[in-house]
N, C-alpha and C positions, 0 to 999 in steps of 0.2 A: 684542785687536783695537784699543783703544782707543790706546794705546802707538805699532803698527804706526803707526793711522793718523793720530796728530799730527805723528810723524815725517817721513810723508812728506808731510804740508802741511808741516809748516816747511824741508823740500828746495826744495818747489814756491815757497814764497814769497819763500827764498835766493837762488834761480837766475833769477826777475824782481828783483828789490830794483833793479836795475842801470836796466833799462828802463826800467822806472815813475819813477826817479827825476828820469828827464828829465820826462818827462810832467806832473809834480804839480808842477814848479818851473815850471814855463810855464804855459800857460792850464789852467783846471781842467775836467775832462771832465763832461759830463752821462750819463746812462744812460736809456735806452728799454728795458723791458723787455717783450716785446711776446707775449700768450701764446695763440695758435688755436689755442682749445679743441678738444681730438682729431684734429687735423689728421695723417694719415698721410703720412711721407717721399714715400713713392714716386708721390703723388697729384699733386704739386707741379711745372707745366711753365709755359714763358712764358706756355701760352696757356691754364690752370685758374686760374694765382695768377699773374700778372705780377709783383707787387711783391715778393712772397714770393722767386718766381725770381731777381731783381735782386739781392736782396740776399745770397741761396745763392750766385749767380754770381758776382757783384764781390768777397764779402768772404769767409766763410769758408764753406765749405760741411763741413759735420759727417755726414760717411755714415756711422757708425757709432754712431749715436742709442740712448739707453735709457732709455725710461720705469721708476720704478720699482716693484715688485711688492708688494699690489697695486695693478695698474696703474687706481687711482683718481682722480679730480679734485683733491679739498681733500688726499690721501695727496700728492701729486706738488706741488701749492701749500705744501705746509710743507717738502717738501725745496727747492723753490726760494726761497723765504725766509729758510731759515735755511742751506742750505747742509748739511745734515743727514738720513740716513735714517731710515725711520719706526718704527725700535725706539726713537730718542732721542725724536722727536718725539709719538710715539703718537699719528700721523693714523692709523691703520692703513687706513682706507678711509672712504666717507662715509656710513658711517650703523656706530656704533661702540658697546660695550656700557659704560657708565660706572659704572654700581657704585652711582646715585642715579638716582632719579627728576625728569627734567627736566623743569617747567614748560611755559618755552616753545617745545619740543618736542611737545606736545601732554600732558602727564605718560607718560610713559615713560624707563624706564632705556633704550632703546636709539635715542637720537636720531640723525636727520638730521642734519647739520651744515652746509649749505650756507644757512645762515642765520643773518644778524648777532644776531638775540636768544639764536640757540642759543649763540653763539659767545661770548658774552659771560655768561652762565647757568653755561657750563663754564670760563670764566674763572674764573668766583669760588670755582665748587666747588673748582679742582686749585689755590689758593692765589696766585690774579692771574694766572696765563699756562700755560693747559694746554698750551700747545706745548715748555713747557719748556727753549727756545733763544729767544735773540735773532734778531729778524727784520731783514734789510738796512735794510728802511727806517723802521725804530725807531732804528738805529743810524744812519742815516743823517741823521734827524730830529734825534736826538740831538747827532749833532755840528755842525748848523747849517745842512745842504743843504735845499733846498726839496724837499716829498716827495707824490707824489699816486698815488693807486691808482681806477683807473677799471675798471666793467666788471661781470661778473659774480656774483652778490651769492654770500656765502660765502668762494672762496678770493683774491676782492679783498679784503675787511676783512680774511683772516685776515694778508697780511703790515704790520697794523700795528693789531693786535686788544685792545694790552694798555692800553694808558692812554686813559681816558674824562674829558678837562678837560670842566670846566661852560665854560669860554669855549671854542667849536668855531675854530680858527685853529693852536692850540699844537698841536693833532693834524695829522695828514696828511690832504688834500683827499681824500675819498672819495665817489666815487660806487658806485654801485651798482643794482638790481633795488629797494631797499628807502627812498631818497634822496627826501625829502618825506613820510614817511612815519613811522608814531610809532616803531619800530623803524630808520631810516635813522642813519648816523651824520651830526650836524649839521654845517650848515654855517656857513661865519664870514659876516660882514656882508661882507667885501672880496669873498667869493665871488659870495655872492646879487646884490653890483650890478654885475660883472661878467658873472652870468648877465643882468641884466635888458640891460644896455649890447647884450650880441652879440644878442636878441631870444629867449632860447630860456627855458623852463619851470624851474622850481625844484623840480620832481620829476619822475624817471623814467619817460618811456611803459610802457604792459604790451607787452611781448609779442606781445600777437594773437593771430594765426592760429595763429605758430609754435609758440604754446606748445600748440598742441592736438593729443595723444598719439593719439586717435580709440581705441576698442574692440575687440573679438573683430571686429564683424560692419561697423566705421564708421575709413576708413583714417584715418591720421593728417594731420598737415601737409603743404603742398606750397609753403609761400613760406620765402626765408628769414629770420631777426631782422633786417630791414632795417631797419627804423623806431627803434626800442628803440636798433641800436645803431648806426645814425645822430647819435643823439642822445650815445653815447655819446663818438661822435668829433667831432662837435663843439664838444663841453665841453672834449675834452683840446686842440684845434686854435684854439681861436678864444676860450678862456679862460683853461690852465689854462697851455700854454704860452707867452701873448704874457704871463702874470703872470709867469711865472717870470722868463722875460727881463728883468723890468721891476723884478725883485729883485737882479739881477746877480752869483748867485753859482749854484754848482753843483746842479742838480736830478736827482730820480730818478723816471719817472713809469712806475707798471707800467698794462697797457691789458690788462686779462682777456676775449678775445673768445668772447664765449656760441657763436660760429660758428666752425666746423662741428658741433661737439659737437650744439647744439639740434635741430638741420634733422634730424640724423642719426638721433638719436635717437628723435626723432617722426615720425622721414618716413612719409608715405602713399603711398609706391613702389610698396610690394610686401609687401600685407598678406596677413597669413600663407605669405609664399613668399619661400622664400630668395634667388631672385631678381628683379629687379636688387638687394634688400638694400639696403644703406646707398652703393652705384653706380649711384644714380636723378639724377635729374636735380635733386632735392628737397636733394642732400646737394651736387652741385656747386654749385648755389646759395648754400649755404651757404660754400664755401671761398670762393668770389668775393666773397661780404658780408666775410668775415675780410678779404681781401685791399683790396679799396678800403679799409679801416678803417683800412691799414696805410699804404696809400698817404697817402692823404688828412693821414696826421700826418707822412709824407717830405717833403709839398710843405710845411705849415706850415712843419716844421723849414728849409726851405730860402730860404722868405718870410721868416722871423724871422731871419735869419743866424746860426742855432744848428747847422747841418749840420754845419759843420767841426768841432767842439766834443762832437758828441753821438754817445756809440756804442748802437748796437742792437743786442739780442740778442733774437731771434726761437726762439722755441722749444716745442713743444708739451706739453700735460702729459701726451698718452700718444695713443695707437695709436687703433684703433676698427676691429669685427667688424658681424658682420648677426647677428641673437640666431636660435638654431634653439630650439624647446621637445619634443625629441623624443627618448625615450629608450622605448627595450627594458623594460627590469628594476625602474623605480619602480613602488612601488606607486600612488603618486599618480597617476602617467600613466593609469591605471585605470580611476578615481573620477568620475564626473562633472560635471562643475562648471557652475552657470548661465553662466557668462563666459567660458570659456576650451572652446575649440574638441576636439573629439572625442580622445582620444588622446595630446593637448599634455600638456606638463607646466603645472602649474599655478603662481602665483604662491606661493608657498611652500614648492615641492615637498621642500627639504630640512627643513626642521622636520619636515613630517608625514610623511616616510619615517623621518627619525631617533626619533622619536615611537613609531610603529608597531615600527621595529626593537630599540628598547630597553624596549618595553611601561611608557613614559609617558604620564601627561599632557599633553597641549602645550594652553599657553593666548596668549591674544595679546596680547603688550605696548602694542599700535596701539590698543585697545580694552577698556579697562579688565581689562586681564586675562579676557576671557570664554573660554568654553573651546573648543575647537576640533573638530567631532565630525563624522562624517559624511560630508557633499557640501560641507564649507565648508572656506575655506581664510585663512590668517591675513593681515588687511585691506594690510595691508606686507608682507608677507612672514615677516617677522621670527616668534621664536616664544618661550617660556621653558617649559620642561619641567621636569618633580618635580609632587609631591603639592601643594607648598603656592608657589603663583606668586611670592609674595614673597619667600621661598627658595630660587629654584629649585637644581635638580639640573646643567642645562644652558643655555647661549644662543643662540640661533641670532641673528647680526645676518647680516639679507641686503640684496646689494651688488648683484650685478651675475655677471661671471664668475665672482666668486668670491665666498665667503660667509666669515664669521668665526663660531669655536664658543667659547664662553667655556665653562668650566668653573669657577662660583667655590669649590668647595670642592677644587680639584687634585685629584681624586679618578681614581686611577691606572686604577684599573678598570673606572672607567666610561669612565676617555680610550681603553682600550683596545678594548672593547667597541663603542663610536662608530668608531674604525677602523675594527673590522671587520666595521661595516657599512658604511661608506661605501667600503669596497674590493669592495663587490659591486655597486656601482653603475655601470653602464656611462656615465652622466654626469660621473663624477670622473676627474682626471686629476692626480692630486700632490696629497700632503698633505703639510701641514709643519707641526711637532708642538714645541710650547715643552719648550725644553729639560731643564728642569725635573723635565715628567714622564717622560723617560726616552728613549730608541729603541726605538721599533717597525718589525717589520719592514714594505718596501714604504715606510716615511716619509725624510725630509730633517728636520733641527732648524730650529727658527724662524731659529737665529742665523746658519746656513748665506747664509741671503737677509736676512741685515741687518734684522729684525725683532726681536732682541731686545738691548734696550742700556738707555737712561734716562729713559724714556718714564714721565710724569705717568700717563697716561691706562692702565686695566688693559691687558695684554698678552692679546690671544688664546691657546687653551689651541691650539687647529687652525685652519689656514687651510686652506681647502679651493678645490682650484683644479679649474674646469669644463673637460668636452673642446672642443678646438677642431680645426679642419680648413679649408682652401681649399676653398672653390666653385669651379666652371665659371665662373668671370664673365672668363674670356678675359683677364685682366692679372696681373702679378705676383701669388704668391702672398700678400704681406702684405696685397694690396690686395684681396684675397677672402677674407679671412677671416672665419670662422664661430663660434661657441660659445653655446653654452648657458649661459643667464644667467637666474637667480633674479630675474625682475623684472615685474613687472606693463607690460613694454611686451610687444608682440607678434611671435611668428617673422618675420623679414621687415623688423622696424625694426633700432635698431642700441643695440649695447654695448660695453661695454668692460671690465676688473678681471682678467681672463683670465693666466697667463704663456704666452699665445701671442707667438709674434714680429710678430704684427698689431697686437698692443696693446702687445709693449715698444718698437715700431718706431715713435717720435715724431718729427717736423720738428723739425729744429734747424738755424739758421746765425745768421750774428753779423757787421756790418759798422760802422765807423767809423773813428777815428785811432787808436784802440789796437789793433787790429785787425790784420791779413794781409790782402791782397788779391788775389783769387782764387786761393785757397788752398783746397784739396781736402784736408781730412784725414780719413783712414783709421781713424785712433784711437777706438777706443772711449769714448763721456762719456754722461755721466748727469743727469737733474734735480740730484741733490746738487750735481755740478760746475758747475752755473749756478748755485746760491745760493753757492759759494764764489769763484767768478771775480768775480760781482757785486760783491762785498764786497774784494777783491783790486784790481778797476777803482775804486773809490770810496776806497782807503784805509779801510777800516771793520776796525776791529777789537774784540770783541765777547769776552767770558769764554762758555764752552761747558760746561753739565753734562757731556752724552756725547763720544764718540768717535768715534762712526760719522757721518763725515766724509765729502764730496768731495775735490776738487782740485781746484786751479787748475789751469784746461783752458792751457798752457804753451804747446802745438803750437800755437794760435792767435795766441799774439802775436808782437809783430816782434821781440822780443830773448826768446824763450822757449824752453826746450827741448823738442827731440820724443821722449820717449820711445817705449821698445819697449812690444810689446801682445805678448801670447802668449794660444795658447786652452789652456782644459780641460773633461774633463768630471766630474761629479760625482757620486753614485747612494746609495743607501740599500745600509746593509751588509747587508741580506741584503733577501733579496724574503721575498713577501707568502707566504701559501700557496696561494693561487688563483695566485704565479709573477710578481705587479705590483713594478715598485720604481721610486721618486720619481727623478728621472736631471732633473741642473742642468747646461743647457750656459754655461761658462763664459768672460768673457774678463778676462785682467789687466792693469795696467799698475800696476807695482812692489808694493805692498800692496793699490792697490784692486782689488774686481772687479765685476767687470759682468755682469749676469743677463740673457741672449739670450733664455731658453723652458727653462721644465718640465714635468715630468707624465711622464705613462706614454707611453712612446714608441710612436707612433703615433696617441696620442689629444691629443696637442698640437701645433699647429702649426711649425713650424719643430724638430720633436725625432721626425722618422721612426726608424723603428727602423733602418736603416739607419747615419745618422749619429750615434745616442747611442752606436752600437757603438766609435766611433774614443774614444781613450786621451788621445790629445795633440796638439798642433797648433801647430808656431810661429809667428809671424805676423813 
């Protein structure tokens, strides 16, 4: 794969060399990378996102969008950084099993990661840069362009996570959730009196309202991150870009928007009821916060006379469902819990079914290893099984739609045994099983989905992916979709990690002078192919451990070629004995491929059993 896929980057880099070479000889281009959080394609009209719409419609519009699986936050921020999928990168999702016990994580081997202390903890452990690829704007740093990453605390540090100067300037401008703060990354003297100059604060507002999840029985949020990232846009609007200007050479500023992701996530819509879900009035709020964010740095750009000069790429880092907690055949669903509603699956529900089905112990990583017995269930989710915690037998890191299973002793028999229980589970829908230990039937290999390559970080032994399904909510089916998600929010809020096509169906468009305009492309692209374009639009060139590569998205530019796309489908060579088998709808373009939805057909969205049945499919 690895071979395939340098190959066809260096096709893709041959057949622009031509374009671009006007371009870099004339005025040097700047980059806007611009990323609302979970924002779904089909949500997106002049009158939910104006700005968003403007720039789908003037410049490039990408209907053939793909988040990659699973479809996580900081999992989708390292492919858009480095231009890399996440068997090289080993984000595999945002809360991962590391093989040590993390401090500031709370002491736990299975930390969160959307936090700059964590993110720099596992820097040191995997020998300075767990991500293991060069990130654009490392590289971008590096070669002398001005670089600032706004936004989101987590997958903003992580595209420029590795080098910590004592003098804050030499690093790239970062904001974030964490900024004033004894974990923020600092800032330089020129920053702080340019914040004082435009009138605004030297640390972060909280959140608020927005950040409140609400309980079983107390709804969640109903405003969106206005304030927070208010703040956030006019740091990059009335600081970060009249600075750059004022440096006069080419800059790259990524703007990570917390919206729609937050609102969605915690919305108080529709607790415990799948409808209206994450199609509440709490979550439009939210894409209209993303979208004035975007505006508001169009009009800068246009006040600074940097428009003509600066290309945008707009793009989401994945999809977003309405979380159901409702299964038939757990036993967890069962058990009673003080927090979690009659019948619901409980936060944990796969540790303590797998627990039960394999007659372990499950203890809880989140809490000093205590043991897990009873009516109680594991405080994250998360879980570690065997006799001796600190050994364990199994791992359970849980995400969201989908969970990650470590196994650190590869122990063949137990991965099989774990199968086959998790094939009797009417909440799974595809499992995909590292290579390593073999093919089972009813499975897919890790490497099939671009999970297993060069990855710092341990490689999951199962990924285990939740059912999904369309709701009633009267609009496209991406845009009602549903799944079951291991998470301490509640039925009726929203998720995402799923291989539904709700969650690999992300917004993407791209407008500026490198650019096509209004240009409608059909082709299939991916998060990777935005950290490779990135780095393509900038000149950056970067040495790469792994293989598993994007491309430079070609169809979008003005001297680029459009390749052919063809579909396939994929499936486990033999089924299960309950008759299950893992089914990958695929699409191509030359070596790369692109992950539409898997799972057991009919229990993932976009994979009916109707359509896994077709063979082949040209496009």
């Amino acid at each position: 794969m690895r071979r395939r896929s340098l190959v066809l980057l260096s096709v893709g880099l041959t057949a622009l060399s031509t374009g671009f070479a006007s371009a870099q000889n004339n005025t040097p281009r700047n980059l806007i990378l611009f990323i609302p959080d979970g924002l779904r394609a089909l949500k997106v009209t002049p009158e939910t996102a104006p700005a968003m719409a403007e720039v789908r419609d003037k410049g490039v519009n990408f209907k053939n969008p793909h988040s990659l699986f699973p479809t996580f936050t900081m999992a989708n921020g390292s492919a858009m950084s480095t231009g890399h999928y996440l068997g090289d990168t080993g984000v595999f999702s945002n809360t991962i099993w590391t093989n040590y016990t993390s401090g500031p994580a709370g002491d736990t081997v299975v930390p969160f990661i959307e936090n700059d202390a964590v993110l720099g903890d596992i820097d040191e452990h995997f020998k300075g840069d767990y991500l293991n690829e060069g990130t654009i704007l490392k590289m971008a740093r590096d070669k002398g362009l001005s670089t600032a990453a706004i936004g989101k605390v987590g997958p903003t540090y992580q595209f420029d996570h590795t080098d910590k100067p004592e003098k804050p300037g030499l690093h790239s401008v970062v904001f974030d959730d964490s900024t004033g703060g004894k974990n923020g990354v600092a800032l330089s003297d020129e920053v702080k009196a340019a914040l004082t100059k435009a009138g605004l604060p030297l640390a972060t507002p909280p959140r608020g309202d927005n950040s409140k999840a609400g309980d079983a029985k107390t709804p969640g949020t109903v405003v969106a991150n206005v304030a927070q990232q208010a703040y956030f846009a006019d740091v990059a609007a009335k600081v970060v870009l009249p600075m750059f200007k004022a440096r006069n050479k080419p800059f790259v500023l990524v703007f990570w928007s917390r919206d729609p992701d937050g609102s969605q996530h915690n919305t108080g819509d529709s607790l415990n009821q799948i409808l209206p879900g994450i199609n509440g009035p709490t979550s439009m709020a939210g894409i209209r916060n993303a979208d004035n964010n975007l505006a508001q740095l169009r009009k800068a750009l246009d006040e600074l006379g940097l428009a003509a000069t600066t290309n945008i790429m707009v793009q989401a880092d994945h999809g977003f469902s309405t979380i159901s907690k409702e299964s038939k055949t757990s036993p967890s669903a069962k058990v009673s819990y003080d927090d979690t509603p009659k019948d619901f699956l409980p936060m944990g529900f796969l540790a303590i079914d797998l627990a039960k089905a394999l007659d372990l112990p499950l203890f809880d990583p989140n809490d000093k290893n205590a043991k897990i017995e009873g009516n109680k269930h594991p405080k994250a989710g998360n879980g570690v099984l065997g006799k001796d915690p600190e050994k364990p037998d199994l791992v359970v890191a849980t995400n969201g739609g989908s969970d990650l299973i470590y196994l650190p002793n590869k122990d063949k028999k137990l991965a099989a045994k774990t199968i086959k229980a998790l094939l009797e589970q009417d909440y799974v829908s595809g499992l995909f099983v590292e290579d390593s230990l073999g093919r089972f039937p009813g499975t897919l290999p890790l490497s099939s989905v671009n999970l297993r390559g060069k990855s710092a970080t341990p490689t999951p032994s199962i990924v285990v992916n939740f059912r999904s399904y369309a709701s009633e909510c009267g609009e496209a089916p991406t845009n009602c979709s549903v799944q079951v998600a291991d998470t301490v929010l509640r039925q009726g809020q929203g998720m995402h990690g799923s291989f539904s096509r709700g969650d690999t169906m992300n917004f993407m468009a791209a407008i500026g002078p490198d650019f096509k305009a209004g240009y409608v492309s059909e082709i299939p692209v991916s998060n990777a192919d935005v950290g490779m374009t990135a780095a393509q639009l900038l000149g950056l060139r970067g040495s790469q451990n792994g293989g598993l590569v994007g491309r430079v998205m070609s169809e979008a530019l003005p001297n680029g070629i459009v390749p052919k796309a063809y579909k396939s489908v994929e499936r486990s060579k033999k089924k299960s004995e309950n008759g299950l088998e893992t089914v990958l709808n695929v699409q191509r373009v030359g070596s790369q491929r692109y992950f539409d939805a898997a799972g057991f057909p009919g229990r993932t969205l976009g994979l009916e059993p109707d359509t896994a049945k077709q063979k082949t499919a040209g496009k």
